[in-house]
Backbone as a chain_set.jsonl record, in Angstrom:
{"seq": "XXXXXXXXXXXXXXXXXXXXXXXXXXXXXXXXXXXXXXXXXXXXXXXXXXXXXXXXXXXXXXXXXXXXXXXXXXXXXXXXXXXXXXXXXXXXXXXXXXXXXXXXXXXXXX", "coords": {"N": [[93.213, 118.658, 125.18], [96.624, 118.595, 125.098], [97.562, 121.632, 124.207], [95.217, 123.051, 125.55], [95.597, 122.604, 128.046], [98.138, 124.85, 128.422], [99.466, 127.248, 129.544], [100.07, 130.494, 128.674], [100.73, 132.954, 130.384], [101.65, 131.937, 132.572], [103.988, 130.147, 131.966], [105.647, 132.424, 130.701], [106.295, 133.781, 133.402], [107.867, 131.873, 134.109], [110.044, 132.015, 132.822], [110.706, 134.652, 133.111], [111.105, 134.34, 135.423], [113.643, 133.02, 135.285], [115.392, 134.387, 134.236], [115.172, 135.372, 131.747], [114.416, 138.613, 129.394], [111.269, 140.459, 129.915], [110.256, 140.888, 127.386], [111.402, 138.716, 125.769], [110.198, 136.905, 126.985], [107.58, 137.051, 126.838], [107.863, 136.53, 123.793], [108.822, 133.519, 123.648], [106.639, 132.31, 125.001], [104.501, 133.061, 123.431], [105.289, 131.905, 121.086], [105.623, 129.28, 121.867], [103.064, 128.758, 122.863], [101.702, 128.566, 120.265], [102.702, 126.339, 118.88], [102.286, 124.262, 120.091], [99.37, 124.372, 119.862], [99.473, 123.809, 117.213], [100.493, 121.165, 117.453], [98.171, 119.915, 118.746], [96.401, 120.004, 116.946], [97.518, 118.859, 114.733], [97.553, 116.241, 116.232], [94.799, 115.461, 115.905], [94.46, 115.879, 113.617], [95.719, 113.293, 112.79], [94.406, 111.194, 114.322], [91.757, 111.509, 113.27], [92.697, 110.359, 111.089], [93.531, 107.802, 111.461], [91.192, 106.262, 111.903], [89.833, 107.026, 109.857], [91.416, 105.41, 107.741], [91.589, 102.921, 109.189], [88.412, 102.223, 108.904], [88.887, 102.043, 106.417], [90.161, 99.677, 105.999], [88.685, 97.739, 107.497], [86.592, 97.711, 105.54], [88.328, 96.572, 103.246], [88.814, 93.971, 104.233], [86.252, 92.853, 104.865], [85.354, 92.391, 101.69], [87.695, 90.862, 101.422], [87.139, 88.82, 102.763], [84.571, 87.801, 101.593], [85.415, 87.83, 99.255], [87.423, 85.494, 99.178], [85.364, 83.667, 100.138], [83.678, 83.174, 98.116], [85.542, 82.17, 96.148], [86.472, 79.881, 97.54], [83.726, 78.787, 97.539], [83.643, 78.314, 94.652], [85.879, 76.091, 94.589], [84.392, 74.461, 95.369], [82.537, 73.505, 94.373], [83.566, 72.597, 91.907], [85.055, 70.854, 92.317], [83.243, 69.346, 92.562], [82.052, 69.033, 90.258], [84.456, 68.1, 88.935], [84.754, 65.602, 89.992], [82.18, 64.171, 89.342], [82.778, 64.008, 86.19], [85.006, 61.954, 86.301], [83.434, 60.135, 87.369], [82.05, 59.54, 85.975], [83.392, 59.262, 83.135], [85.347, 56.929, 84.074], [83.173, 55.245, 84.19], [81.979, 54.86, 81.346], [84.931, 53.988, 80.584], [84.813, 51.76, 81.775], [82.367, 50.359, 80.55], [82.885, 50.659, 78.04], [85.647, 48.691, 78.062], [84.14, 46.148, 78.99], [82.499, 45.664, 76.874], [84.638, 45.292, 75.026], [85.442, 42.95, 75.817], [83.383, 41.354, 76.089], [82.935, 41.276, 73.309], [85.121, 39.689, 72.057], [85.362, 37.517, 73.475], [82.88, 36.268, 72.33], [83.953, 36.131, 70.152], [85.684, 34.357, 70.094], [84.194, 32.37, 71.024], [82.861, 31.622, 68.855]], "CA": [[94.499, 118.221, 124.685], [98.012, 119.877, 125.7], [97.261, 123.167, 124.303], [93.996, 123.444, 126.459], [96.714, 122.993, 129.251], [99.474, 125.042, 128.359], [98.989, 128.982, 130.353], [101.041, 131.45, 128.574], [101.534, 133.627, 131.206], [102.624, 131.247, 133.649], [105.29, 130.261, 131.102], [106.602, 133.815, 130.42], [106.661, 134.52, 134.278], [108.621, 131.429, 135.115], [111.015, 132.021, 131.682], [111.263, 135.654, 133.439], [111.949, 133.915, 136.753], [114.952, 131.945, 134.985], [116.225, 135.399, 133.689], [114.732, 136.058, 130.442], [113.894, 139.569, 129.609], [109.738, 140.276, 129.822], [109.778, 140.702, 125.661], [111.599, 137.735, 125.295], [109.729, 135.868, 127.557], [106.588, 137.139, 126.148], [107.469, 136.06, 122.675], [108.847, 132.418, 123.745], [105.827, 131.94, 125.618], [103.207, 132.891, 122.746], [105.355, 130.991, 120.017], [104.867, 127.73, 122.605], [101.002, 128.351, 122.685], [101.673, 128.409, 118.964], [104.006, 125.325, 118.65], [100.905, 123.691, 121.292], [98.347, 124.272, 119.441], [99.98, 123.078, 116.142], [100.582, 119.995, 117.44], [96.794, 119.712, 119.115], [95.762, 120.232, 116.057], [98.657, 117.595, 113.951], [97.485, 114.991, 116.459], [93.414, 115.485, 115.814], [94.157, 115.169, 112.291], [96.227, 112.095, 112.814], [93.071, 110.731, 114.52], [90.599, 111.251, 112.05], [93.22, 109.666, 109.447], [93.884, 106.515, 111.605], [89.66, 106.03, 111.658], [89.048, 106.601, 108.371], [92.176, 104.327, 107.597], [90.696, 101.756, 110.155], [87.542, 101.943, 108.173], [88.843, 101.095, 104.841], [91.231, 98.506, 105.912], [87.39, 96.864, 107.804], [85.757, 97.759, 104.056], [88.649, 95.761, 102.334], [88.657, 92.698, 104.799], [85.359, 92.35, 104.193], [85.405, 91.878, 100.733], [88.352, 89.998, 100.899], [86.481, 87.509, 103.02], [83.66, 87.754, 100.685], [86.031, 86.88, 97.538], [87.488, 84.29, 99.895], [84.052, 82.812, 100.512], [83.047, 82.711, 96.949], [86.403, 81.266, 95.598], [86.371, 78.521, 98.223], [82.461, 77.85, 97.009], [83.947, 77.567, 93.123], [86.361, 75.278, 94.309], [83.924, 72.917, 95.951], [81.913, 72.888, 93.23], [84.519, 72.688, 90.506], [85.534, 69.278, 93.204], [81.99, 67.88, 92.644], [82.199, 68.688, 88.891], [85.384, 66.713, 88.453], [84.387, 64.021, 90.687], [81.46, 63.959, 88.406], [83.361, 63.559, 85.43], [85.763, 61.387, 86.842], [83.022, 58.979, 87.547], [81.315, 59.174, 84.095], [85.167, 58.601, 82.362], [85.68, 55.477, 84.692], [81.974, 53.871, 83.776], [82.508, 55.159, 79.865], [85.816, 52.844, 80.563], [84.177, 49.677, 82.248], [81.632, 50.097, 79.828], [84.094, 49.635, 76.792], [86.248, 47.114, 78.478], [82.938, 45.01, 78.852], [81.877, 45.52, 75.565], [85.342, 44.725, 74.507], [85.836, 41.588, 76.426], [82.245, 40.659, 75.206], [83.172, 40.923, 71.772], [86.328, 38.97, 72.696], [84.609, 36.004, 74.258], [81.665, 35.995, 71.343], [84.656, 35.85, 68.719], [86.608, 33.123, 70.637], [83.703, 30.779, 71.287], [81.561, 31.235, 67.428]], "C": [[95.616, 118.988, 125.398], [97.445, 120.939, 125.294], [96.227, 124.064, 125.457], [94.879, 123.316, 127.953], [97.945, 124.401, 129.756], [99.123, 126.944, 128.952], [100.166, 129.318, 129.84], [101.346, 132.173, 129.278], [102.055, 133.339, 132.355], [103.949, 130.629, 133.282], [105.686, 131.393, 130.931], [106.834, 133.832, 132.46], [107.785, 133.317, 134.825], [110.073, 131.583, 133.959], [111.397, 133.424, 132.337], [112.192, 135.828, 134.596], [113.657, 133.467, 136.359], [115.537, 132.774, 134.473], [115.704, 135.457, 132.027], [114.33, 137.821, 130.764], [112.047, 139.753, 129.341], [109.65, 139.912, 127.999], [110.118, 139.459, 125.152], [110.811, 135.927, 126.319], [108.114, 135.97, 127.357], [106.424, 136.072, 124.481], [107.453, 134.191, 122.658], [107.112, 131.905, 123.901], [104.488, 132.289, 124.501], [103.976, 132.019, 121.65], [105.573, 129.289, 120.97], [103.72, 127.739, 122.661], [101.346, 127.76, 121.075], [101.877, 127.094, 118.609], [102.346, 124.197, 119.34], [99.95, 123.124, 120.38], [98.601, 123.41, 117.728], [99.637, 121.473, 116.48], [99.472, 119.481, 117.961], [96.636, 119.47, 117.437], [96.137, 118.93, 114.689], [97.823, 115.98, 114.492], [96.236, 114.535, 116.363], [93.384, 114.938, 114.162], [94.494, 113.522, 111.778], [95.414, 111.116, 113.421], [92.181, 110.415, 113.959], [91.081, 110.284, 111.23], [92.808, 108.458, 110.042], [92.394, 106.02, 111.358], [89.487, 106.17, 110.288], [90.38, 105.521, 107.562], [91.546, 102.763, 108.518], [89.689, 101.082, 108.967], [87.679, 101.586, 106.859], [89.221, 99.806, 105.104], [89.735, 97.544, 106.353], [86.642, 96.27, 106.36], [86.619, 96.38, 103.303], [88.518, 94.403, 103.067], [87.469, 92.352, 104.784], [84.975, 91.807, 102.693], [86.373, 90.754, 100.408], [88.006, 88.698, 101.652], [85.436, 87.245, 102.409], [84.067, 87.018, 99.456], [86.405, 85.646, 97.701], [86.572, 82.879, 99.741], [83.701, 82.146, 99.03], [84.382, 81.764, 96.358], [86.171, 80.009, 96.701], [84.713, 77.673, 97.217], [82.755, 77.075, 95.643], [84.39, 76.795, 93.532], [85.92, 74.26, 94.185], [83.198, 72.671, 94.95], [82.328, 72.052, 91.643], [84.8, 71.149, 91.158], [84.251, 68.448, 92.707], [81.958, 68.033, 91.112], [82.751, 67.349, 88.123], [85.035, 65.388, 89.094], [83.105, 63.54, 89.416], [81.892, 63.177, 87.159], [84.126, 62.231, 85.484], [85.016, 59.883, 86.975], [82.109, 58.441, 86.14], [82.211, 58.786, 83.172], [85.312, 57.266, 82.618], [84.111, 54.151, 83.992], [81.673, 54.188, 82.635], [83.526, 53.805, 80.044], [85.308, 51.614, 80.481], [83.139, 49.976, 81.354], [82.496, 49.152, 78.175], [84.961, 48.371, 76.938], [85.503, 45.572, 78.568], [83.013, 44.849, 77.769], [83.361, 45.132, 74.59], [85.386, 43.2, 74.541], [84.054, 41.094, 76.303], [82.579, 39.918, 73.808], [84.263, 39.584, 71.841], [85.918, 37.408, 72.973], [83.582, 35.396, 73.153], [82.55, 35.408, 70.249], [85.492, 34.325, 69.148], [85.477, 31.993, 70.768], [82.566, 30.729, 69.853], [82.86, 31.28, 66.548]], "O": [[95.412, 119.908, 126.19], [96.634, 121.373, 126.112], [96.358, 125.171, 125.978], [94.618, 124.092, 128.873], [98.388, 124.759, 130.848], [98.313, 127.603, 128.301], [101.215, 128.793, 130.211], [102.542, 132.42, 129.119], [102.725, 134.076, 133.077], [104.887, 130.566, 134.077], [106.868, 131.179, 131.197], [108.043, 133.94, 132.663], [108.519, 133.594, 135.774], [111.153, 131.205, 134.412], [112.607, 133.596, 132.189], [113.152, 136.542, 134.885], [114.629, 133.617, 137.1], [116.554, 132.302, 133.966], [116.64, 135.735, 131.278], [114.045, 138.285, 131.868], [111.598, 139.038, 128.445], [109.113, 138.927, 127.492], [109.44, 138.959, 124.254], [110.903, 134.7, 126.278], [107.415, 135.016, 127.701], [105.53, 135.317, 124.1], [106.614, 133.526, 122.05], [106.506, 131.257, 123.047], [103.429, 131.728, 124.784], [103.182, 131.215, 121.16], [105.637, 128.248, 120.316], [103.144, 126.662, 122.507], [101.22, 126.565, 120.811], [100.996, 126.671, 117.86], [101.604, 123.541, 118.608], [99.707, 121.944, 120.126], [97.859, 122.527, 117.297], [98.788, 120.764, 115.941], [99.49, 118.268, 117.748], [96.926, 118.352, 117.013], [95.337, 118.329, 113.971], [97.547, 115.005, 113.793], [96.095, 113.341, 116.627], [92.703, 114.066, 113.623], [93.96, 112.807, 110.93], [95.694, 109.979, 113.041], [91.683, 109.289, 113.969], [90.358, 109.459, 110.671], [91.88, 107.859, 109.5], [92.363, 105.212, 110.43], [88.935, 105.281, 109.641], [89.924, 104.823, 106.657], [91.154, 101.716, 108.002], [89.853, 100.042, 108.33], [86.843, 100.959, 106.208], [88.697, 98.854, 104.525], [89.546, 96.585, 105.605], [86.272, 95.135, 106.059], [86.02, 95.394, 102.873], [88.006, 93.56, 102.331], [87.445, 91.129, 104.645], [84.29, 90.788, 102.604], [86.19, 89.91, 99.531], [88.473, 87.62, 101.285], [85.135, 86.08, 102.669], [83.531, 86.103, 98.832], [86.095, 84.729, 96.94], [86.814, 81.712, 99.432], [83.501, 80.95, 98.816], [84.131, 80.58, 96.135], [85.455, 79.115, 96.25], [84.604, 76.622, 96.585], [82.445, 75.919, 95.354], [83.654, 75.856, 93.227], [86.303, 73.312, 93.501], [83.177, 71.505, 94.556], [81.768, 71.361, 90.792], [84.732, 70.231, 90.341], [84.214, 67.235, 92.503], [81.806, 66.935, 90.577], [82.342, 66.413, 87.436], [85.104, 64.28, 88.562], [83.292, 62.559, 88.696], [81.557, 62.008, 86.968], [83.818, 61.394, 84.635], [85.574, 58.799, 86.804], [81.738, 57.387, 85.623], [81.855, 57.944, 82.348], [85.403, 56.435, 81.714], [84.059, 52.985, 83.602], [80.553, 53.687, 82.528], [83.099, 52.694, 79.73], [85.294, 50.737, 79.618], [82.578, 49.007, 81.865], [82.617, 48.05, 77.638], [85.001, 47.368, 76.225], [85.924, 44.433, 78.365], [83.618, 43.844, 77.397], [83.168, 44.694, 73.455], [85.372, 42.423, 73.587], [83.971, 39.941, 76.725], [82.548, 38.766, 73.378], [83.819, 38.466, 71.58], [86.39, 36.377, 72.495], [83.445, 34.176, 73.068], [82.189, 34.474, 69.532], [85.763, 33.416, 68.363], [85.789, 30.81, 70.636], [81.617, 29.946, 69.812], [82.79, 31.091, 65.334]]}, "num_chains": 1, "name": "protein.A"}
């Protein structure tokens, strides 16, 4: 990562080059390893998160194509239910309408 880059004493000698004094170019130069390594360390954790974030968000899209799957199946079935019904209501109907218009015809011609 950066930190595994970052040479403290090639930073203090060029912060000494640019006029710093050695102590203060000592301390810059170990609170930038510091600062370095922080953020090595910030962006490893921010790694792990996004993966185990990844992995739920996979976990929930699976289920939610799972709940998906199964609600679609109720619907189709709940479709062949009513169709069901639908066709037992209608020949219930033409049954009575016969048996009306039977009666109807029996009373009109006795």
């Amino acid at each position: 990562m950066v930190a595994a880059n970052f040479d403290a004493h090639q930073y203090a000698r060029r912060l000494i080059d640019a006029g710093f004094s050695p102590s203060q170019a000592d301390v810059l130069a170990e609170t930038t390893g510091e600062i370095m390594l922080e953020i090595t360390s910030v962006a490893t954790a921010v790694e792990k998160l996004e993966c185990k974030m990844t992995a739920e968000f996979e976990k929930q899209r699976a289920y939610t194509d799972k709940v998906v799957a199964e609600l679609r199946q109720a619907m189709a079935e709940q479709g062949q239910n009513m169709m069901r019904w639908i066709l037992l209501v209608g020949a219930a109907f033409g049954l009575i309408q016969t048996g009306l218009l039977t009666a109807i015809v029996v009373k009109l011609l006795f």
